[in-house]
N, C-alpha and C positions, 0 to 999 in steps of 0.2 A: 575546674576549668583549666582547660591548657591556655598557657603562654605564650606557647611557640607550637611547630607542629613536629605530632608527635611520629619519632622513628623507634623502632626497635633495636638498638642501641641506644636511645636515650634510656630505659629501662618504665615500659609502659605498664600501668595497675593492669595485673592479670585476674580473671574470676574466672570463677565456674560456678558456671547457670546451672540452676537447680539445687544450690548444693544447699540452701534454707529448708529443704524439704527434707525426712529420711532417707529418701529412695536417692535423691543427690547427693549426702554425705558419702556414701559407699562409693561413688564414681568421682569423690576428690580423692579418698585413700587409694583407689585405683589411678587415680591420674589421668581420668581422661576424660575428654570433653574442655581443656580452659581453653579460653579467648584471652586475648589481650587487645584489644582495638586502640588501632591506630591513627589519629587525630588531626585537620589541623587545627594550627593556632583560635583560639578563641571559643572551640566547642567544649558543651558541658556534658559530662556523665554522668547518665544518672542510674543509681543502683539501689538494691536495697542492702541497709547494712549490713543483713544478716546472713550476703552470702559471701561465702570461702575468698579472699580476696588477697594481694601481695602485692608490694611492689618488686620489677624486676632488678635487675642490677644496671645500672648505669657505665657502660662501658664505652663509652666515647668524652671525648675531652671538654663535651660541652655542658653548661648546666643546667638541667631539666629543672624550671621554674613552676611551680603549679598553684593554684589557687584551689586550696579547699572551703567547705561548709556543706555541717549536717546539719539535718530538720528532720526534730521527733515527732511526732504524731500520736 
């Protein structure tokens, strides 16, 4: 859950859809197709774990606060 809302500079979780699949692994080693979505305050993401994911870099002087929690199944 974000805290605050999220900019592109705050350094937002980038994935790429598809990449839990074979056919999506080869298009992370290629680099293409990620998202990063951009938020505001109070929304939750939801993903599955098991795809390609990152946090970006935070390059602005503010602190990117976030609230995580996983659930296995």
């Amino acid at each position: 859950m974000t805290l605050l809302t999220l900019r592109s500079e705050l350094g937002p979780t980038e994935f790429w859809p598809g990449s839990h699949t074979r056919k999506g692994q080869q298009n992370c080693v290629e680099d293409t197709g990620s998202v990063a979505p951009l938020t505001p305050a109070g929304s939750a993401v939801l993903f599955d774990y098991r795809i390609v994911h990152r946090g970006l870099a935070n390059v602005s002087m503010q602190v990117n606060d976030t609230c995580c929690s996983v659930v296995k199944f």
